[in-house]
MOPAC internal coordinates of N, CA, C and O (Angstrom, degrees):
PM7 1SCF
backbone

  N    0.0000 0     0.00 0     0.00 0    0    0    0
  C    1.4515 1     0.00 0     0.00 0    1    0    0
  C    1.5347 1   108.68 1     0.00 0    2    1    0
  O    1.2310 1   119.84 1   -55.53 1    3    2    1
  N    0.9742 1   117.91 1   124.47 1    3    2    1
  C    1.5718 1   124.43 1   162.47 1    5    3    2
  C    1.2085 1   141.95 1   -50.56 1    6    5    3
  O    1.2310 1   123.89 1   177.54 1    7    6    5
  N    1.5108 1   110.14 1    -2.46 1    7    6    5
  C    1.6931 1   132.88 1   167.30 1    9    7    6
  C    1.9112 1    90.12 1   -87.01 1   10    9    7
  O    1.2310 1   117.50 1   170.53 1   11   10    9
  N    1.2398 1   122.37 1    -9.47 1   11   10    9
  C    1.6229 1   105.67 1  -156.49 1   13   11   10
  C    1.5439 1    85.27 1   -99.65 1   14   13   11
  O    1.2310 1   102.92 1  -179.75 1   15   14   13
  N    1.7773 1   148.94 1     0.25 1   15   14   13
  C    0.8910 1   134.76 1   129.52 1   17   15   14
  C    1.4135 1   128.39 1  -104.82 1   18   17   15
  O    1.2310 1   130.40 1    -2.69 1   19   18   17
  N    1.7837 1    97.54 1   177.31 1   19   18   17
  C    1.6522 1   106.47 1   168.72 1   21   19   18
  C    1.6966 1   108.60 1  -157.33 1   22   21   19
  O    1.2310 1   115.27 1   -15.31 1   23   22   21
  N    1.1510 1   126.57 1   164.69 1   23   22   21
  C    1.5664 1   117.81 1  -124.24 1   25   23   22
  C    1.4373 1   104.89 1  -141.83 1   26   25   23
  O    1.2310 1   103.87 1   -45.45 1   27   26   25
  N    1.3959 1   147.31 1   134.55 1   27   26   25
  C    1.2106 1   141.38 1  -175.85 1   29   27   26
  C    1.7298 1   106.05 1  -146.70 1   30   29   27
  O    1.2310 1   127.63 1   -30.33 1   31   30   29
  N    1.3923 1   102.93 1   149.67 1   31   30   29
  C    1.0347 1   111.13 1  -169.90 1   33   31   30
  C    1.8385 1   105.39 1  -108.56 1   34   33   31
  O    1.2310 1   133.41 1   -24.37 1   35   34   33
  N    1.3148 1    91.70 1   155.63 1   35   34   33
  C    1.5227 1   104.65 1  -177.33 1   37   35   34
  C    1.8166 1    97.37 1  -154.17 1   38   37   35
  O    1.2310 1   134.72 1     8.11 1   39   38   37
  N    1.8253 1    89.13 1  -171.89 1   39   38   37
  C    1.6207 1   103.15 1  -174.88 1   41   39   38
  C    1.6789 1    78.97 1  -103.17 1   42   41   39
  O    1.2310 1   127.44 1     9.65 1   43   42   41
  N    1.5893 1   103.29 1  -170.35 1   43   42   41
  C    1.3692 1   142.53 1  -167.33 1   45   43   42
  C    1.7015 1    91.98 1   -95.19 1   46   45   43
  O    1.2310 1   120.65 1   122.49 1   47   46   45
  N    1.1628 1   116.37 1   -57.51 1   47   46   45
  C    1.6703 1   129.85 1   172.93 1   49   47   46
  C    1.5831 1   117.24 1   -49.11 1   50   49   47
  O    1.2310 1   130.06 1   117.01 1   51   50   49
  N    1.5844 1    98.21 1   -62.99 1   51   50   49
  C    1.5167 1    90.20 1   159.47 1   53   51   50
  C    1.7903 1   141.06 1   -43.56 1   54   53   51
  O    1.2310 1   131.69 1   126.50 1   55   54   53
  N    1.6157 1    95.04 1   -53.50 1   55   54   53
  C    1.3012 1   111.12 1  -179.73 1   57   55   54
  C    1.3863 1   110.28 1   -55.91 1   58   57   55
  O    1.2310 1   115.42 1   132.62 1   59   58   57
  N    1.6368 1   126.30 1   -47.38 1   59   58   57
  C    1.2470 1   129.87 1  -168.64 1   61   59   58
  C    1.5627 1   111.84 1   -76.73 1   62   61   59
  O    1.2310 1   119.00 1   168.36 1   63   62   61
  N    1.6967 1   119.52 1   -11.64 1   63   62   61
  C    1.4847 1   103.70 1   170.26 1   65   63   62
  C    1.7076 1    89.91 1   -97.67 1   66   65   63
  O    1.2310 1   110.68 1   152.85 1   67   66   65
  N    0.9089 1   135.13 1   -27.15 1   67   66   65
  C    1.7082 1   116.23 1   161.78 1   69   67   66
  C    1.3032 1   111.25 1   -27.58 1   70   69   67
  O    1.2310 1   117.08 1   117.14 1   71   70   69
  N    1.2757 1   123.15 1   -62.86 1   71   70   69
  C    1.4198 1   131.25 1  -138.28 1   73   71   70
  C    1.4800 1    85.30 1   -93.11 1   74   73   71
  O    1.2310 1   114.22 1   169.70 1   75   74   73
  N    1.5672 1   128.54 1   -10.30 1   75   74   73
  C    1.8699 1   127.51 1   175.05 1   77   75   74
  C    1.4898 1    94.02 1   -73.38 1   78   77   75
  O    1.2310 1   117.61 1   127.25 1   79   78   77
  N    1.4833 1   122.15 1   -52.75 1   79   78   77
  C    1.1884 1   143.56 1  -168.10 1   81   79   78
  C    1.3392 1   129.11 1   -58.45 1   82   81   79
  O    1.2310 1   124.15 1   138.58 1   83   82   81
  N    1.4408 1   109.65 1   -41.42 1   83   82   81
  C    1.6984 1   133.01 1  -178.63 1   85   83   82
  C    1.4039 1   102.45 1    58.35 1   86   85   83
  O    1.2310 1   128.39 1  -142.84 1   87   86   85
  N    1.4840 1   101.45 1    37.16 1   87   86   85
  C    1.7066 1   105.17 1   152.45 1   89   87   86
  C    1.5343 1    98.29 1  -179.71 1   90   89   87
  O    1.2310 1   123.10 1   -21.56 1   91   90   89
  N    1.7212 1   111.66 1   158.44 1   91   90   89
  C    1.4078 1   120.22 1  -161.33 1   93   91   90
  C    1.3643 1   100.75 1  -124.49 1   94   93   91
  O    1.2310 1   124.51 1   -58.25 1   95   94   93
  N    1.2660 1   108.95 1   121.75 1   95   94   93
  C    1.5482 1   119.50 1   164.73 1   97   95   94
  C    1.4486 1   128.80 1  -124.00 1   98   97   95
  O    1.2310 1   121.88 1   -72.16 1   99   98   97
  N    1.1316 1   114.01 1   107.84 1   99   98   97
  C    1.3727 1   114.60 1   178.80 1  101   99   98
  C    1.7752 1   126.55 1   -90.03 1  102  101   99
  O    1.2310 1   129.33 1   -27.37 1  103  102  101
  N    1.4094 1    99.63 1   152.63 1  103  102  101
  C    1.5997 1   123.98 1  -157.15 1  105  103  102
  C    1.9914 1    93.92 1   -27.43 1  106  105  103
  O    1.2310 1   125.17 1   128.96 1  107  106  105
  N    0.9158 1   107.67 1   -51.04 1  107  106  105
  C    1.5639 1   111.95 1  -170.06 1  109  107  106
  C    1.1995 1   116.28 1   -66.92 1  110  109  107
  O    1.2310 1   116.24 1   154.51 1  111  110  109
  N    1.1152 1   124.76 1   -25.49 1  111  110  109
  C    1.6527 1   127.00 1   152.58 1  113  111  110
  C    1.6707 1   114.17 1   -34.59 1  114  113  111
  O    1.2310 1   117.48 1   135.80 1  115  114  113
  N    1.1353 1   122.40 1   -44.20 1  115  114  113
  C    1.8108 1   123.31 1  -162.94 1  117  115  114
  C    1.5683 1    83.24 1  -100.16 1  118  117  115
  O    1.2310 1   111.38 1   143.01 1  119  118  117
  N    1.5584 1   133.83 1   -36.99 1  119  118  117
  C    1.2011 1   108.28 1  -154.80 1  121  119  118
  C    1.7412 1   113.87 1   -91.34 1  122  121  119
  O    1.2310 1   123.81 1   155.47 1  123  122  121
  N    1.7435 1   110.30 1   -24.53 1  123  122  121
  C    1.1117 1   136.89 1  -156.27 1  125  123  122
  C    1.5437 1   115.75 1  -119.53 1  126  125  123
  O    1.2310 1   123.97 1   148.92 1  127  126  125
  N    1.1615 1   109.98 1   -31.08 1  127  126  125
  C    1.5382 1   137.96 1  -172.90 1  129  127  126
  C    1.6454 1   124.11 1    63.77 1  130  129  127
  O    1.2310 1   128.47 1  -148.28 1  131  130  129
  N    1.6871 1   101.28 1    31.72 1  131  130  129
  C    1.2405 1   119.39 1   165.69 1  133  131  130
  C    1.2548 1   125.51 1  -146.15 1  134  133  131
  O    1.2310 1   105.03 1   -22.87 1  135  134  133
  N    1.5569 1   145.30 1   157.13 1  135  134  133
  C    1.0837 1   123.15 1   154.31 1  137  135  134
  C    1.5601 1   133.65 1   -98.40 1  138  137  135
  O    1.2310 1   110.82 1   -35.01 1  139  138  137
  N    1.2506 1   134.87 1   144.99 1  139  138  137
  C    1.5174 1   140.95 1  -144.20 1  141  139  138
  C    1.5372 1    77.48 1   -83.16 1  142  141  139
  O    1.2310 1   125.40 1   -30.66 1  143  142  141
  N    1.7259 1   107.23 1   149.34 1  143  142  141
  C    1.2739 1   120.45 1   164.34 1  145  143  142
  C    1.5755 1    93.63 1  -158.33 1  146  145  143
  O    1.2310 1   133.64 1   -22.82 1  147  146  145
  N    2.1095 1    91.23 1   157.18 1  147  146  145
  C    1.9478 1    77.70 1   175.03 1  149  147  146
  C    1.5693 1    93.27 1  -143.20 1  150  149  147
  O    1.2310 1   119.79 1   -34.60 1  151  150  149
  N    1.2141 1   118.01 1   145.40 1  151  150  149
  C    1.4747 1   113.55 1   140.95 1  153  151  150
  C    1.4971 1   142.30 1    10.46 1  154  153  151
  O    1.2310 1   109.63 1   -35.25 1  155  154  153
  N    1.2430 1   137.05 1   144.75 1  155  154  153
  C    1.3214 1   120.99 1   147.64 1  157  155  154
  C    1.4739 1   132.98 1   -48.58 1  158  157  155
  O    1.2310 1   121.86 1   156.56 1  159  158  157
  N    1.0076 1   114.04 1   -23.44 1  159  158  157
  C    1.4167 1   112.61 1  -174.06 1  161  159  158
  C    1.3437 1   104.03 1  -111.28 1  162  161  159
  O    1.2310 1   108.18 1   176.36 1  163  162  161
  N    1.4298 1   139.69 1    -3.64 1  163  162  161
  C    0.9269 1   130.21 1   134.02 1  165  163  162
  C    1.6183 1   132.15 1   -81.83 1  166  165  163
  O    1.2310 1   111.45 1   167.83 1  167  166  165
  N    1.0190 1   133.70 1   -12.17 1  167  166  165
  C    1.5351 1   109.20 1   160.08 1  169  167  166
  C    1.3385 1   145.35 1   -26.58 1  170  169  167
  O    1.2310 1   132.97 1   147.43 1  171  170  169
  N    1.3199 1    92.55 1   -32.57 1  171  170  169
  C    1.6983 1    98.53 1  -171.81 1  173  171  170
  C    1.5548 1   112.18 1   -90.58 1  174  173  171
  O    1.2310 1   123.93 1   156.57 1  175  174  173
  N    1.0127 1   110.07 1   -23.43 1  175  174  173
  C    1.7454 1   108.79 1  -177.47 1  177  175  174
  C    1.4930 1    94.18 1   -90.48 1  178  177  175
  O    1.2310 1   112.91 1   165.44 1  179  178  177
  N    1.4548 1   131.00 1   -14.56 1  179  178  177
  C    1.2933 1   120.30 1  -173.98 1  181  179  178
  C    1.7856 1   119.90 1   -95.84 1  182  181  179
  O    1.2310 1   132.67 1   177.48 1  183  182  181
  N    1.3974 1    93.12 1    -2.52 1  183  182  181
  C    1.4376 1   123.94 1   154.59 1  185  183  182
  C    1.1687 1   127.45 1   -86.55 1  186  185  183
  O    1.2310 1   118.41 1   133.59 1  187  186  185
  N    1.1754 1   120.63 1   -46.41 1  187  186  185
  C    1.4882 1   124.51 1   172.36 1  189  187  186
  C    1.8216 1   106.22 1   -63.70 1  190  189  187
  O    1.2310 1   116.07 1   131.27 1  191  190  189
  N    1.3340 1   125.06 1   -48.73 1  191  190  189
  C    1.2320 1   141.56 1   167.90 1  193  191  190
  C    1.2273 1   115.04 1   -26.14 1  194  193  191
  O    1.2310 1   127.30 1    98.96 1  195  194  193
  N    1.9035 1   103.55 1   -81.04 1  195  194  193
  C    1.4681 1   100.99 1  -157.04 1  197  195  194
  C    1.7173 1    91.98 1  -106.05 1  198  197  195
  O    1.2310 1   116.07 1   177.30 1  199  198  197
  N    1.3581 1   125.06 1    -2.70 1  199  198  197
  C    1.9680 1   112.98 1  -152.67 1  201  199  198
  C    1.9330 1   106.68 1  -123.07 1  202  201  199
  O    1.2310 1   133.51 1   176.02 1  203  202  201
  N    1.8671 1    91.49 1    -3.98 1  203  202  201
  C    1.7443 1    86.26 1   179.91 1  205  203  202
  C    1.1137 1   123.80 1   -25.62 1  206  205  203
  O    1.2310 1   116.03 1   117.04 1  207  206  205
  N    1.5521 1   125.14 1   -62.96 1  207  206  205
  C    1.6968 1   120.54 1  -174.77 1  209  207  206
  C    0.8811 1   113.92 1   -91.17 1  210  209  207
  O    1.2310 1   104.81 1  -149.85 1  211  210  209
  N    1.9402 1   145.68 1    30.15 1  211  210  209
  C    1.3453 1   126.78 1  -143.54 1  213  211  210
  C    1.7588 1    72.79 1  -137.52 1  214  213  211
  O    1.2310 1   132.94 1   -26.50 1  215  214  213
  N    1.3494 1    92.61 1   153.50 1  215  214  213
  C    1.7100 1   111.86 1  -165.67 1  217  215  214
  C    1.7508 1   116.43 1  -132.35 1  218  217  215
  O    1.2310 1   110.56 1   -83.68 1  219  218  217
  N    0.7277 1   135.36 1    96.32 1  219  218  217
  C    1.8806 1   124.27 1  -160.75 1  221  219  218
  C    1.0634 1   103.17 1   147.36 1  222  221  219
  O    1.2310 1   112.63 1   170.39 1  223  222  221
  N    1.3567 1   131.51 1    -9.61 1  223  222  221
  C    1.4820 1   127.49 1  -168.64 1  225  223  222
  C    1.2399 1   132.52 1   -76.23 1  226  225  223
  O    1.2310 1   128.70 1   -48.54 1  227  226  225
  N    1.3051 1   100.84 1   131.46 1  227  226  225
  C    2.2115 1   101.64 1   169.21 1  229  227  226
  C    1.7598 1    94.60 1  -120.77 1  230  229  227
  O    1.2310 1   136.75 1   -25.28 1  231  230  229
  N    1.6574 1    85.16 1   154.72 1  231  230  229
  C    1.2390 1   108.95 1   173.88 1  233  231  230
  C    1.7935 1   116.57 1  -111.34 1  234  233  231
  O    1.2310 1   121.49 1   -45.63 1  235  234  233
  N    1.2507 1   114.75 1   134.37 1  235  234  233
  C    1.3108 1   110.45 1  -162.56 1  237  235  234
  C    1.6452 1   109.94 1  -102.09 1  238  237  235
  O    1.2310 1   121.52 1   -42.91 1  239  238  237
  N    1.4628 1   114.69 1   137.09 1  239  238  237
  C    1.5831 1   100.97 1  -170.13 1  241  239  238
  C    1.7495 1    77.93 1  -108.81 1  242  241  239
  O    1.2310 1   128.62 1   -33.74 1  243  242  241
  N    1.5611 1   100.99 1   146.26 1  243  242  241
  C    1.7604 1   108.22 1   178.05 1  245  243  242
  C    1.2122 1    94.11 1  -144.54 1  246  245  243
  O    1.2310 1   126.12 1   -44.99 1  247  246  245
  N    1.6281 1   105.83 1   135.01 1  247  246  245
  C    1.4377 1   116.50 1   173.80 1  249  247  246
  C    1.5184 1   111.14 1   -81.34 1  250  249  247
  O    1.2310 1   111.13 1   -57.85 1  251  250  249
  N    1.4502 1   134.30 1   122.15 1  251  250  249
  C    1.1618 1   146.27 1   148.61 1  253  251  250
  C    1.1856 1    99.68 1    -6.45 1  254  253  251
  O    1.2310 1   122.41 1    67.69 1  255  254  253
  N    1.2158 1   112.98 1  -112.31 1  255  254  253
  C    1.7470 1   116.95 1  -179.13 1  257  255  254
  C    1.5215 1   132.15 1     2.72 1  258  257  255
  O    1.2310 1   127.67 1   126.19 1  259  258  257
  N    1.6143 1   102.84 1   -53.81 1  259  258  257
  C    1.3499 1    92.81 1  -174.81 1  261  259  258
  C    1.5375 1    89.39 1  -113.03 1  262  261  259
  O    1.2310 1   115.36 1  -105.88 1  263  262  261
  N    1.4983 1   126.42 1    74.12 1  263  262  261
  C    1.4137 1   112.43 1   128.16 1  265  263  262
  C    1.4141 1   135.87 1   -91.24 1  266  265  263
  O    1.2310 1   113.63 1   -44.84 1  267  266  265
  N    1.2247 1   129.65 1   135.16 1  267  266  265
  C    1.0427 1   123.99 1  -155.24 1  269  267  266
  C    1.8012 1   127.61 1   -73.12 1  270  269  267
  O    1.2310 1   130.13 1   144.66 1  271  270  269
  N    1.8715 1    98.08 1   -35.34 1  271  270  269
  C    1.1770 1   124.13 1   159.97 1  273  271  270
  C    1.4294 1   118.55 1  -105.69 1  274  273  271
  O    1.2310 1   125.82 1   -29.48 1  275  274  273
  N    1.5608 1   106.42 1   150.52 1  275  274  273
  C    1.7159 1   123.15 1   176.76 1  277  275  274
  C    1.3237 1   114.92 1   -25.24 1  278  277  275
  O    1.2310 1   121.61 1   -67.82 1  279  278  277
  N    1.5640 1   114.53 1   112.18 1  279  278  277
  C    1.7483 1   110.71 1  -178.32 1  281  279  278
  C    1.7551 1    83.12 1  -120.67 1  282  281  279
  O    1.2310 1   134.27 1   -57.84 1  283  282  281
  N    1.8448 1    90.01 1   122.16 1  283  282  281
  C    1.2940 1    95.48 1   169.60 1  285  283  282
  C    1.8960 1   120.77 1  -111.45 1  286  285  283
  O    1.2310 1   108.06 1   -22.65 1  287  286  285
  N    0.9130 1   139.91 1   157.35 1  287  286  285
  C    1.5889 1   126.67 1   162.45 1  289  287  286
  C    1.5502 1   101.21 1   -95.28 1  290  289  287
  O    1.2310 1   129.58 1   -49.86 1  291  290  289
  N    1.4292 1    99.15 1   130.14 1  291  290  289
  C    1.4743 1   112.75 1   175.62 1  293  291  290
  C    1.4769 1   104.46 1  -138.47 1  294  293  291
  O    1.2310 1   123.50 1   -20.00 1  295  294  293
  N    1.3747 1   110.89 1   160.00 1  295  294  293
  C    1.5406 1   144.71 1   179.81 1  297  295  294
  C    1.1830 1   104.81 1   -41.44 1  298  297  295
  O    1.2310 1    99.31 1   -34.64 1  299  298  297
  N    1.5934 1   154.88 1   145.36 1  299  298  297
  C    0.9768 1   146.10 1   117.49 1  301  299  298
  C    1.2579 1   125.49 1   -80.44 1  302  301  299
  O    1.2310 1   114.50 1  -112.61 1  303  302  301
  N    1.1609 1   128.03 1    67.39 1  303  302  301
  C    1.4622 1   130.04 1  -160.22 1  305  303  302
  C    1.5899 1    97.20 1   -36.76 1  306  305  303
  O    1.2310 1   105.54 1   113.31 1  307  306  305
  N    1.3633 1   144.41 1   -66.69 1  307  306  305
  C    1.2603 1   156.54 1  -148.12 1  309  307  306
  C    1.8761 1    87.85 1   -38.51 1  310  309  307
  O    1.2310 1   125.72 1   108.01 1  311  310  309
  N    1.4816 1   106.61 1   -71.99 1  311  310  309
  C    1.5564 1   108.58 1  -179.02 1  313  311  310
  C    1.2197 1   124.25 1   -82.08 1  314  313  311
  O    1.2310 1   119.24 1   146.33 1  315  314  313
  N    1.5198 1   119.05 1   -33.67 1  315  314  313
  C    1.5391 1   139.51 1   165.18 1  317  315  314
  C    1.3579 1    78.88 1   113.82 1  318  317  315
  O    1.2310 1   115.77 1   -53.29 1  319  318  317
  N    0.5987 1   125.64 1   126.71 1  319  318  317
  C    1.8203 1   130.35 1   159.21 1  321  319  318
  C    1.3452 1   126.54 1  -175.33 1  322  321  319
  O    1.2310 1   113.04 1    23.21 1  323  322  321
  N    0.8425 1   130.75 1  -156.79 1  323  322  321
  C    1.8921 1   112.47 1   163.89 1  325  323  322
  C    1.3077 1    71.78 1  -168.22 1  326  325  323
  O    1.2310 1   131.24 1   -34.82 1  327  326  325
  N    1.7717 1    95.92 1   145.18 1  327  326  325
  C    1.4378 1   152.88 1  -155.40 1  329  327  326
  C    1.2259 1   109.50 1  -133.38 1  330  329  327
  O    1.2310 1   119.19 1   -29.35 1  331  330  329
  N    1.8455 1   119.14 1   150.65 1  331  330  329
  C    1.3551 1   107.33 1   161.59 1  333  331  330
  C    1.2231 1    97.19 1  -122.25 1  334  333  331
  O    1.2310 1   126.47 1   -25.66 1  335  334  333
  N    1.7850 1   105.16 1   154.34 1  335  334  333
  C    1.7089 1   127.40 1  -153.93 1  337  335  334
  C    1.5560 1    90.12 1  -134.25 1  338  337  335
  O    1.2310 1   130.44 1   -47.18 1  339  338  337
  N    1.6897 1    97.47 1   132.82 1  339  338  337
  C    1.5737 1   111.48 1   166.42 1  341  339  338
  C    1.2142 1   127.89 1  -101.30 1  342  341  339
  O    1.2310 1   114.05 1  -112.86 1  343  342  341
  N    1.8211 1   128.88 1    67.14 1  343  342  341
  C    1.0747 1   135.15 1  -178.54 1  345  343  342
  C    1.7097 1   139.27 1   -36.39 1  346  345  343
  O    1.2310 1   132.63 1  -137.20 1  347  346  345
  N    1.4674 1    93.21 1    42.80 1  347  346  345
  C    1.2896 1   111.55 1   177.91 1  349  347  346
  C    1.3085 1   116.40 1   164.89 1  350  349  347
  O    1.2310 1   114.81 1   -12.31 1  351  350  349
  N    1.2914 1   127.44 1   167.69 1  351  350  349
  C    1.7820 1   121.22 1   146.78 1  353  351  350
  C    1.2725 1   139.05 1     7.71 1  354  353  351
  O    1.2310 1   102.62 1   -61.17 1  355  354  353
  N    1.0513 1   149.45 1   118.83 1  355  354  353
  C    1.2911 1   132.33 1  -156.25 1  357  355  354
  C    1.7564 1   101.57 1  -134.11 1  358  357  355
  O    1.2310 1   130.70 1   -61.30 1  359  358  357
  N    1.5354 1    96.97 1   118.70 1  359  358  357
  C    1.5385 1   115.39 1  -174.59 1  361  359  358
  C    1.7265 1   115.79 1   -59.79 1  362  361  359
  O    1.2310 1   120.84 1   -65.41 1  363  362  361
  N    0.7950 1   115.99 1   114.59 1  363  362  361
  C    1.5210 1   123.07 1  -175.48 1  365  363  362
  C    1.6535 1   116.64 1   -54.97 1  366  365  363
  O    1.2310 1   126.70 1   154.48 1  367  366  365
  N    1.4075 1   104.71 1   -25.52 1  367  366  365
  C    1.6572 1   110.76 1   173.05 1  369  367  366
  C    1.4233 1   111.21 1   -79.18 1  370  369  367
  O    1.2310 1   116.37 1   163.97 1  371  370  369
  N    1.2860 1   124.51 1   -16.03 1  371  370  369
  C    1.6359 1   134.90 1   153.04 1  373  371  370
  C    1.6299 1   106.32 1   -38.01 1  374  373  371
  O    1.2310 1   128.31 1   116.72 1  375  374  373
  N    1.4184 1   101.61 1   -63.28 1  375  374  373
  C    1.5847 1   104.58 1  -166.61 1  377  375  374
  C    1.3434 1   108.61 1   -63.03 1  378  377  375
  O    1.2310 1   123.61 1   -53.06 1  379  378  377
  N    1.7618 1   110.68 1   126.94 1  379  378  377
  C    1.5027 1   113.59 1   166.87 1  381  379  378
  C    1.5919 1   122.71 1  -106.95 1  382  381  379
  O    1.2310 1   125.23 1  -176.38 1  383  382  381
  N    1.3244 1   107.55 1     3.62 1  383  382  381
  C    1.2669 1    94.04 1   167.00 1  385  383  382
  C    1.6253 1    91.98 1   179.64 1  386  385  383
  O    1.2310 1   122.21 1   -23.74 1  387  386  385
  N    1.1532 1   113.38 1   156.26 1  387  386  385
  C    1.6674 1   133.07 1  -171.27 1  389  387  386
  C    1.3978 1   102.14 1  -121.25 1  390  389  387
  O    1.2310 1   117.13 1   -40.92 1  391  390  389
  N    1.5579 1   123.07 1   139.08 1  391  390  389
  C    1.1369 1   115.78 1   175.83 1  393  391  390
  C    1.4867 1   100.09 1  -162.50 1  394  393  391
  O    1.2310 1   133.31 1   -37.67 1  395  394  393
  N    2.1153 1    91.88 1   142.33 1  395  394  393
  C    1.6893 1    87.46 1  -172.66 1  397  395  394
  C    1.0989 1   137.62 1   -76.68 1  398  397  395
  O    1.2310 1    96.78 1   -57.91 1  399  398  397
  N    1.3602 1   158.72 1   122.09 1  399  398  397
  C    1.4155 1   147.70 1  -168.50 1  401  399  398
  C    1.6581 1   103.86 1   -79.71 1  402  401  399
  O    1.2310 1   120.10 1   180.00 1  403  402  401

């Protein structure tokens, strides 16, 4: 079922010191203390949003289930929407599949 993931974007650079690391943390983790993730039906506006001119990109499909730390959906006041947030580190056996944008 397609509610059983939700999806975050990264570079090729990023992903590959993840995979040095055997866990993925993105920039918003140190600054925010989560990392941004969205839906299926949000991907695409969250591309158009923040990734229009940006070139290198994969999109990460992560199964719900096996995250390892607290994934909450929260508000984005900016659009109003609610989002789901990975309050920590993000376990690499989560990720089921990588794909290039």
């Amino acid at each position: 079922m397609e509610s059983d993931f939700i999806y975050h974007i990264t570079t090729k650079e990023r992903w590959a010191d993840a995979l040095q690391k055997g866990q993925y943390e993105a920039d918003t983790l140190a600054t925010e203390g989560y990392m941004h993730c969205s839906t299926a039906d949000q991907v695409d506006g969250v591309l158009e949003r923040y990734y229009k001119d940006h070139t290198g990109l994969l999109k990460l499909k992560i199964q719900r289930d096996k995250v390892e730390r607290p994934l909450v959906f929260e508000l984005a006041g900016s659009i109003n929407e609610v989002f789901p947030h990975i309050h920590g580190a993000l376990n690499l056996d989560a990720v089921v599949e990588v794909v290039e944008i």
